[in-house]
C-alpha positions as CSV (number, residue, x, y, z in Angstrom):
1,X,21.7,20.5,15.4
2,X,21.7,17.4,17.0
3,X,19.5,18.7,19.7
4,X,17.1,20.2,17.5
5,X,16.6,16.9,15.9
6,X,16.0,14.7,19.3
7,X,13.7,17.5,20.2
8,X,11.7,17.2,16.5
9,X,12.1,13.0,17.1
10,X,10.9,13.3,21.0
11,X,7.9,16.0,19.8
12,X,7.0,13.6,17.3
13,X,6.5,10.7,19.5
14,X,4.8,12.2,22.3
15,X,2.2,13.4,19.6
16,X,1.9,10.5,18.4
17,X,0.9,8.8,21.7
18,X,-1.6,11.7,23.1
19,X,-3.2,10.6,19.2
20,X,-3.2,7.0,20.3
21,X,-4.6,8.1,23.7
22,X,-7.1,10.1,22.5
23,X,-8.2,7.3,20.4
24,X,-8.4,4.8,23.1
25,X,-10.3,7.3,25.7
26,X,-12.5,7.8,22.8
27,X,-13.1,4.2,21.6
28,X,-13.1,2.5,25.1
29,X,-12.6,-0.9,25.9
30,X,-15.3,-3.8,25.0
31,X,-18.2,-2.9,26.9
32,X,-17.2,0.8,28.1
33,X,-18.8,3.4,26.3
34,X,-17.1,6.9,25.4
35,X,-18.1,10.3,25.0
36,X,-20.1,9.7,21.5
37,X,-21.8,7.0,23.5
38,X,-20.8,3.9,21.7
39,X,-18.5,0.7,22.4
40,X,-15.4,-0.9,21.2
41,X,-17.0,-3.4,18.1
42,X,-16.4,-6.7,18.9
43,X,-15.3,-9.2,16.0
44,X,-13.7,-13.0,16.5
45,X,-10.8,-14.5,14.6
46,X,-12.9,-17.5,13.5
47,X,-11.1,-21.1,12.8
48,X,-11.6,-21.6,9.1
49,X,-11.0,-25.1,7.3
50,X,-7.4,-24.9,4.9
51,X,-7.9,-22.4,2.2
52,X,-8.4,-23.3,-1.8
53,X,-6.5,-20.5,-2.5
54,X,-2.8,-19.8,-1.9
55,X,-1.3,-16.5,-0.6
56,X,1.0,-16.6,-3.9
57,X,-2.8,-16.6,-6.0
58,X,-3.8,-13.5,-3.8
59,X,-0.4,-12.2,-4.7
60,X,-1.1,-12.4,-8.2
61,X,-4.2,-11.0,-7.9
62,X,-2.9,-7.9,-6.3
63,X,-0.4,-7.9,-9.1
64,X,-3.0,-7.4,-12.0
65,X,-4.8,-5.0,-9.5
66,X,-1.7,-3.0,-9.0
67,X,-1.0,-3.0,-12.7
68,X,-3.9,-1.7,-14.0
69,X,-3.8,0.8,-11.3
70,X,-1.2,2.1,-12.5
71,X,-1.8,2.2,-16.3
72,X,-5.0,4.6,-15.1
73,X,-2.7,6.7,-12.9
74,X,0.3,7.1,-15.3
75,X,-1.8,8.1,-18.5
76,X,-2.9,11.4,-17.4
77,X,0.9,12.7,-16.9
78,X,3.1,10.0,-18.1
79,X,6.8,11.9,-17.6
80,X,5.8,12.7,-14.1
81,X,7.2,10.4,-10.8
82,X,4.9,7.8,-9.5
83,X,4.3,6.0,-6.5
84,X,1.6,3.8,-5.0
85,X,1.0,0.8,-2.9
86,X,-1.0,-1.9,-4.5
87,X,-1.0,-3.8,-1.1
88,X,-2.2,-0.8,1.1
89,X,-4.7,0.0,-1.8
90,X,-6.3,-4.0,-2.3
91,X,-6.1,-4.2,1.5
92,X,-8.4,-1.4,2.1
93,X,-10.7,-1.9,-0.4
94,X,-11.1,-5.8,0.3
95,X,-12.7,-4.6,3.4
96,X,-15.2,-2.5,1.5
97,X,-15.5,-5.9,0.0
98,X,-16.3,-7.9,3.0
99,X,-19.1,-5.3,3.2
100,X,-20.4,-5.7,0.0
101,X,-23.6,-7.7,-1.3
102,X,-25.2,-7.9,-4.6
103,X,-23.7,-6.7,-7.8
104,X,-21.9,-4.4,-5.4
105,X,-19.9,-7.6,-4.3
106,X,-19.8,-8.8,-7.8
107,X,-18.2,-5.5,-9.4
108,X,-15.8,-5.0,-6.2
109,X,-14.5,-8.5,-6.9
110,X,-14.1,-8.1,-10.6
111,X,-12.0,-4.4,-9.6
112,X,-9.7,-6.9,-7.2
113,X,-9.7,-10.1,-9.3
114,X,-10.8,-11.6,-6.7
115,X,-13.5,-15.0,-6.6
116,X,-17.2,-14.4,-4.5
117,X,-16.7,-13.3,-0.7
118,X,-17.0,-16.7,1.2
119,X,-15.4,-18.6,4.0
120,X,-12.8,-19.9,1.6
121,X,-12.1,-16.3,0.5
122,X,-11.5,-15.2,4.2
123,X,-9.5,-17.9,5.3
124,X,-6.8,-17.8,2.3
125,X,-6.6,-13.8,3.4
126,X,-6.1,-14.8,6.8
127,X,-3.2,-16.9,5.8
128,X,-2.1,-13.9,3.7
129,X,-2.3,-11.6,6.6
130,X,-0.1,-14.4,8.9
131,X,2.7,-15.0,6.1
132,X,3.4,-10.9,5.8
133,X,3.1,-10.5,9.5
134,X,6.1,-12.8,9.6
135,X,8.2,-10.0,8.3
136,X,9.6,-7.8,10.9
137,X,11.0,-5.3,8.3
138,X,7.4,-4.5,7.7
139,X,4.3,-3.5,9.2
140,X,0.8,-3.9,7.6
141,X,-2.7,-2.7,9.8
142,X,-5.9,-2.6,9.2
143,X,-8.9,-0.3,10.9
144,X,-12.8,0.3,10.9
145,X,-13.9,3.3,12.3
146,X,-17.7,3.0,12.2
147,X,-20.0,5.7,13.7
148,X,-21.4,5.4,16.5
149,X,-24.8,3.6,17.0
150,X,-24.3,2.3,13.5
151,X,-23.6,-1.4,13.6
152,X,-22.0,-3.6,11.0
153,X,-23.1,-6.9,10.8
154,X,-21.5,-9.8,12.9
155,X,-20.4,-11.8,9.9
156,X,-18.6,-8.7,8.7
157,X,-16.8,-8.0,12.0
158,X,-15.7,-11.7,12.3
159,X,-14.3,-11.7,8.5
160,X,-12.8,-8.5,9.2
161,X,-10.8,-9.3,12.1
162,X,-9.7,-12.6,10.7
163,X,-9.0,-11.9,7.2
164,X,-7.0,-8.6,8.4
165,X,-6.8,-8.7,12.0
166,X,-8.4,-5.5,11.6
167,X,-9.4,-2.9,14.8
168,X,-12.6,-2.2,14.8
169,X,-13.8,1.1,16.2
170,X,-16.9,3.1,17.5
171,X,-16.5,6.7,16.9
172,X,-18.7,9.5,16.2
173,X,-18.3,12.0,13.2
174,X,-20.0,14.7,13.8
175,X,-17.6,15.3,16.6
176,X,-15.4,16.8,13.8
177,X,-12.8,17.3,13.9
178,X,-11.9,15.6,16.5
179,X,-12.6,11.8,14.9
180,X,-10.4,12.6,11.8
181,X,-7.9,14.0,14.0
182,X,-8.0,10.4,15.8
183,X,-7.9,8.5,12.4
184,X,-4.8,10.4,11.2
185,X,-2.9,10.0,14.5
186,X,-3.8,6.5,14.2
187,X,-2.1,6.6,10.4
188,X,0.6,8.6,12.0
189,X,2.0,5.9,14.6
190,X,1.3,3.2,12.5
191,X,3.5,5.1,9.5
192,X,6.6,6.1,11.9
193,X,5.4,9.7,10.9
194,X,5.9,9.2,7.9
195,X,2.3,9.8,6.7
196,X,1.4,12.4,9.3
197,X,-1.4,13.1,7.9
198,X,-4.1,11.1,5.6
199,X,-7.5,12.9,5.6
200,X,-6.7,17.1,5.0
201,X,-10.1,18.1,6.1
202,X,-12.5,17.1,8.3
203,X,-14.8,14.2,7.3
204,X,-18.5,15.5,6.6
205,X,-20.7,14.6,9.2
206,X,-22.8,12.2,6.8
207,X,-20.1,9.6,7.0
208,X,-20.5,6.4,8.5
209,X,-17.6,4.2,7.7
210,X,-13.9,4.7,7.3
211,X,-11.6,1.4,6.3
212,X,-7.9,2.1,6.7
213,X,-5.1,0.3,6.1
214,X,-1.3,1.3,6.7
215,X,1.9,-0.2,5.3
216,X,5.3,0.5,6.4
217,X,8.3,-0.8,5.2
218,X,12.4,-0.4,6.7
219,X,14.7,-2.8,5.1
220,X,18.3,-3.1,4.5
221,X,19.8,-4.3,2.2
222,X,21.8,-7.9,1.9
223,X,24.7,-6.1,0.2
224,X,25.0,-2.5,0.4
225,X,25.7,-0.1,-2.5
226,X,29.5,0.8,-1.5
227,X,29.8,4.2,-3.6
228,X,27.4,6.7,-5.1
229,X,28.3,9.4,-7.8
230,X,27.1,11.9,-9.7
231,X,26.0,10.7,-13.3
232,X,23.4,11.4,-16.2
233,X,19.7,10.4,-16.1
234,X,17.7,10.6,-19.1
235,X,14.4,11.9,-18.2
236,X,11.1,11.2,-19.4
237,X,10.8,14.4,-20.7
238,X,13.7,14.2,-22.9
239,X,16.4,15.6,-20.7
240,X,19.1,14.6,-18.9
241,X,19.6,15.3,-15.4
242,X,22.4,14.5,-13.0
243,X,21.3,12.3,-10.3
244,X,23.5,10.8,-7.0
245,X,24.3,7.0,-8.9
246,X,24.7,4.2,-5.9
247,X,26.9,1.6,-7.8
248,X,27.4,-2.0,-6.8
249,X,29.5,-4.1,-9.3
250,X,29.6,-7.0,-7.7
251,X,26.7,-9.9,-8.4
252,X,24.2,-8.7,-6.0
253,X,21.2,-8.5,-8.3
254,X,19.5,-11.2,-10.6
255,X,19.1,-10.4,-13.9
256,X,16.5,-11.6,-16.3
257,X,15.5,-10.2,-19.0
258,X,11.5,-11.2,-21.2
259,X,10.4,-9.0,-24.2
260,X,12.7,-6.6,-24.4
261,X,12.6,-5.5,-20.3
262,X,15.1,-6.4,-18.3
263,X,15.0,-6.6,-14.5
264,X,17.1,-6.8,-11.2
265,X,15.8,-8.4,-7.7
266,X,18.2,-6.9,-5.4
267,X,17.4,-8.6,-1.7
268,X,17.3,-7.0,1.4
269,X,18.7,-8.4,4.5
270,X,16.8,-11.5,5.9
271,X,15.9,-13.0,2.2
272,X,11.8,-12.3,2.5
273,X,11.5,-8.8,0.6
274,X,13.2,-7.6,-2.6
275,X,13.3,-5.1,-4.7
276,X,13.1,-5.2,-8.3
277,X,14.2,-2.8,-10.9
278,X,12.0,-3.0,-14.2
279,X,13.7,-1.2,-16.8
280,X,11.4,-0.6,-20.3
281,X,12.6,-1.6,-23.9
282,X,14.6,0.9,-25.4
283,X,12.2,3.7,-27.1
284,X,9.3,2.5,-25.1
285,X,6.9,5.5,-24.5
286,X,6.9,7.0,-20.7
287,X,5.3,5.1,-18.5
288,X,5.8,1.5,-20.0
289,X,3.5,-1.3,-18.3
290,X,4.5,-5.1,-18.4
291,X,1.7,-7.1,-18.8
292,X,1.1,-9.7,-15.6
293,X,2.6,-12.6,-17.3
294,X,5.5,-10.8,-18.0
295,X,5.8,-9.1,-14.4
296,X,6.1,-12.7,-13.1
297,X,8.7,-13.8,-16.0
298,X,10.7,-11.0,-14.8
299,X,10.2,-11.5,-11.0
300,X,10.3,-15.1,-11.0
301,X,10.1,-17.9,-13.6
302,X,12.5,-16.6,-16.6
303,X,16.0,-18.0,-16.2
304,X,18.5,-15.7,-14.0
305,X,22.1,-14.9,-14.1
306,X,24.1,-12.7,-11.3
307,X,24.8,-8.6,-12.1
308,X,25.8,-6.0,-10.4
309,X,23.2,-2.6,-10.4
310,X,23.2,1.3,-10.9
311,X,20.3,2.5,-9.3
312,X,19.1,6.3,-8.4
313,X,19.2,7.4,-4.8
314,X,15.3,8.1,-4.9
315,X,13.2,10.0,-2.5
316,X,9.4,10.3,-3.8
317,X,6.3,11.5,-2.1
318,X,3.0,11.1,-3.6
319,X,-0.5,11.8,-2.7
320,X,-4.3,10.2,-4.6
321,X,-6.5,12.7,-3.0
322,X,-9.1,11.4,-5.3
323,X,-8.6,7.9,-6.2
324,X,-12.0,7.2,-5.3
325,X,-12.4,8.7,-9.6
326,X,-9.9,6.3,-10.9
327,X,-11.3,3.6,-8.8
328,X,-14.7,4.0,-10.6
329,X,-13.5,4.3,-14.3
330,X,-12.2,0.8,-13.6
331,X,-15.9,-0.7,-11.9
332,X,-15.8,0.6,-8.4
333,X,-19.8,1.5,-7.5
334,X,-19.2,4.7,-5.5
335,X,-23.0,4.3,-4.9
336,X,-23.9,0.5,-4.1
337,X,-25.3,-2.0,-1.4
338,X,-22.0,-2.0,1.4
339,X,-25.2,-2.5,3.8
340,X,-22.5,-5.2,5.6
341,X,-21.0,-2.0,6.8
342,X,-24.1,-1.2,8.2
343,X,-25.8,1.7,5.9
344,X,-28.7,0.6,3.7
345,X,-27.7,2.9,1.0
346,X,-24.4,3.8,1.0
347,X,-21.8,6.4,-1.3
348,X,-18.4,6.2,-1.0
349,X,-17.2,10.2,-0.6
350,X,-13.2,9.5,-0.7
351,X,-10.6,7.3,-1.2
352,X,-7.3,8.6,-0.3
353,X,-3.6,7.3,-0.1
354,X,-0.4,9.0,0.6
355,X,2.6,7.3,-0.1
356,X,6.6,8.1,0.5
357,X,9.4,5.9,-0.2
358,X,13.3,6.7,0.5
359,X,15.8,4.4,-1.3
360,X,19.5,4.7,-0.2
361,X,22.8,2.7,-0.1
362,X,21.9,1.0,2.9
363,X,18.5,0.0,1.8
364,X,14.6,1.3,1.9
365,X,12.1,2.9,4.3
366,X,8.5,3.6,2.7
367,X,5.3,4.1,4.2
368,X,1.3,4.3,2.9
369,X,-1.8,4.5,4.1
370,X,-5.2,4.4,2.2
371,X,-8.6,5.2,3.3
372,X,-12.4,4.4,2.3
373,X,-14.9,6.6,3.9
374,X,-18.7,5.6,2.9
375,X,-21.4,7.7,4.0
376,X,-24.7,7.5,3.2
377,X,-26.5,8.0,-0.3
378,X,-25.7,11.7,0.1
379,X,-21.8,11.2,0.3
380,X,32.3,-11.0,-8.4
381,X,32.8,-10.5,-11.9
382,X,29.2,-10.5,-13.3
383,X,28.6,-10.6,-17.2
384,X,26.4,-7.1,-16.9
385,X,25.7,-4.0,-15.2
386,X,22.1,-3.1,-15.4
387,X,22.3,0.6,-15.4
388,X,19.0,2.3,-14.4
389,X,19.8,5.5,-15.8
390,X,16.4,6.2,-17.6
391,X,12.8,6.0,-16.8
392,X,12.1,2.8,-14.9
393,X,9.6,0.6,-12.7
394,X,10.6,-0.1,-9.3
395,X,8.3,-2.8,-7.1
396,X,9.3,-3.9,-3.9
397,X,7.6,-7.3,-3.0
398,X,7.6,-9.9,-0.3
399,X,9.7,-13.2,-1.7
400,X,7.6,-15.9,-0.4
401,X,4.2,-14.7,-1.9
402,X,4.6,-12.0,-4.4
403,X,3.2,-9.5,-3.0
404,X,3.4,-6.3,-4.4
405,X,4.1,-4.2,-1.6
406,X,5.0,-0.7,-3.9
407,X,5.3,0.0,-7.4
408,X,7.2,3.3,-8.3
409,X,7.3,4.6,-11.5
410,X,10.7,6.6,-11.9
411,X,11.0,9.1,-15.0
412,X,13.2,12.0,-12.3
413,X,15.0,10.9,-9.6
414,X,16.1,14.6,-9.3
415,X,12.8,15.1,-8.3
416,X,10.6,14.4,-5.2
């Protein structure tokens, strides 16, 4: 058995690099040309004066994205599991954004709550990007593959590589598919494997721009869960399911509690990332929302006293094949002016992101990636125990800024 695994773990890798080869041989390196016959794009990290805004107002930001996200994707089926990555999500499409003019900027910023694309808008993402590179428990990355003999504009390449220290990538798709096959071996090393895949099916040969962004997450927790044992979980759909129950009675989390939800940071190792437990008010309907003001009560500002936690062992999986519908319902032009990117008349075809998260006694792995493709027009003793033994949020942030890194919404831990 053991075997078999180091042979899965040693296939896995060495797939992995021939994907990163083959995007290398096929990208070049600045000035080389490759089989498509284009070059490696060439962007500068620029020197920007101090930003205006703070990484903890871009946090927020994300924040009221990532809620309102997620009120559109839980309606639809609101006793189902949820998972998503407001971070992967805003990263990706804040690219789109840096290629965005006219009221195709304007409605873009309004989707991200974000102010007008400008210098002081780069350089308070660049400080962003540099405060959650810090963190070696995670990993964020950001790529634009752009088709060959199609050339973004310089102003675009320089924000993109110093607001996201994004790669930026010649490649040719109507080579498919060989050039989604790069992209998704791309998302595979970035992910650990755990996305192995992020487009299905090859991209049509009308695209001209993909934006990708990868998150991945392994973190441990400052205090393990010492036991974990079978016990009831009351379902969103009315049942009540036995789930594996990790249990940790000591004062490891800190409770707060704002409008009837109550909540749990539980740290991991190293004091920059958490996780936070949002349980509903009693007899809330499925798929309860806090607003943003109370998401930063319960995170941050409302007083806290020590508890110990219950919490589910979890393992969810979740794909948005078609987020690029959601996205529009709440102000994303599918069809707009992105000519930044390079196309004069550009249609966003698909927006996809596949999430996975694994939560255990000794802490969390959890991985997403997200991508844009625009093509043109035609494409010790604590007072409580919060037990989380019924539907709840869970949101697993970076300390320092906020930063909603994933939001889970948990109605079955029983299920995947």
């Amino acid at each position: 058995m053991v075997r078999s695994r180091r042979g899965r773990q040693l296939a896995l890798a060495v797939a992995m690099l021939a994907a990163a080869a083959v995007l290398m041989a096929g990208c070049g390196q600045p000035g080389s040309t490759h089989a498509g016959g284009g070059q490696l794009l060439t962007g500068r990290v620029e020197k920007l004066p101090a930003a205006a805004l703070s990484p903890e107002r871009l946090a927020a930001a994300e924040d009221a994205f990532g809620l309102a996200l997620l009120r559109r994707l839980c309606a639809p089926a609101p006793a189902a599991n949820l998972l998503l990555s407001p971070e992967s999500a805003a990263e990706a499409l804040g690219m789109l954004y840096a290629g965005a003019n006219g009221p195709t900027a304007g409605a873009v910023g309004r989707l991200l709550h974000l102010p007008a694309w400008q210098p002081g808008l780069v350089a308070a993402l660049d400080r962003h990007t540099a405060s959650l590179a810090g963190l070696r428990q995670l990993q964020v990355t950001n790529h634009l593959f752009e088709q060959s003999g199609v050339r973004p504009t310089q102003r675009v390449l320089n924000d993109l590589r110093t607001a996201y220290r994004a790669g930026l990538w010649s490649v040719n798709f109507g080579d498919e598919p060989a050039t989604t096959n790069k992209i998704n071996g791309v998302v595979a090393q970035e992910t650990h494997g755990l996305v192995p895949t992020l487009f299905p099916a090859p991209l049509p040969a009308s695209t001209q721009t993909v934006l990708e962004n990868t998150v991945y997450l392994k973190a441990r927790w400052e205090q393990p869960f010492p036991s974990t044992a079978a016990a009831p979980f009351h379902t969103g759909a009315g049942q009540v399911a036995q789930v594996p129950m990790m249990s940790n009675t000591g004062p490891v989390a800190s409770y707060r509690r704002v409008a009837g939800w109550q909540s749990a940071t539980l740290p991991y190792a190293g004091g920059r990332l958490a996780a936070v437990g949002l349980l509903p008010p009693a007899h809330a309907a499925n798929c309860s929302v806090p607003s943003q003001a109370q998401l930063a009560a319960l995170t941050t500002t409302a007083p806290a006293q020590p508890a110990g936690v219950r919490l589910p062992r979890l393992h969810l999986s979740q794909t948005w094949a078609n987020l690029q519908t959601t996205l529009a319902a709440m102000g994303l032009p599918l069809t707009g002016d992105y000519s930044g990117l390079g196309p004069q008349d550009s249609q966003i075809s698909e927006i996809v992101q596949r999430d996975t998260m694994t939560v255990d006694a000794k802490g969390t792995t959890a991985a997403a990636a997200t991508g844009v493709a625009v093509g043109t027009a035609e494409l010790a003793g604590p007072s409580l125990v919060l037990s989380f033994d019924r539907p709840f949020l869970l949101l697993l942030e970076d300390t320092a800024t906020h930063t909603p890194l994933f939001l889970a919404w948990v109605t079955n831990p029983s299920r995947p």
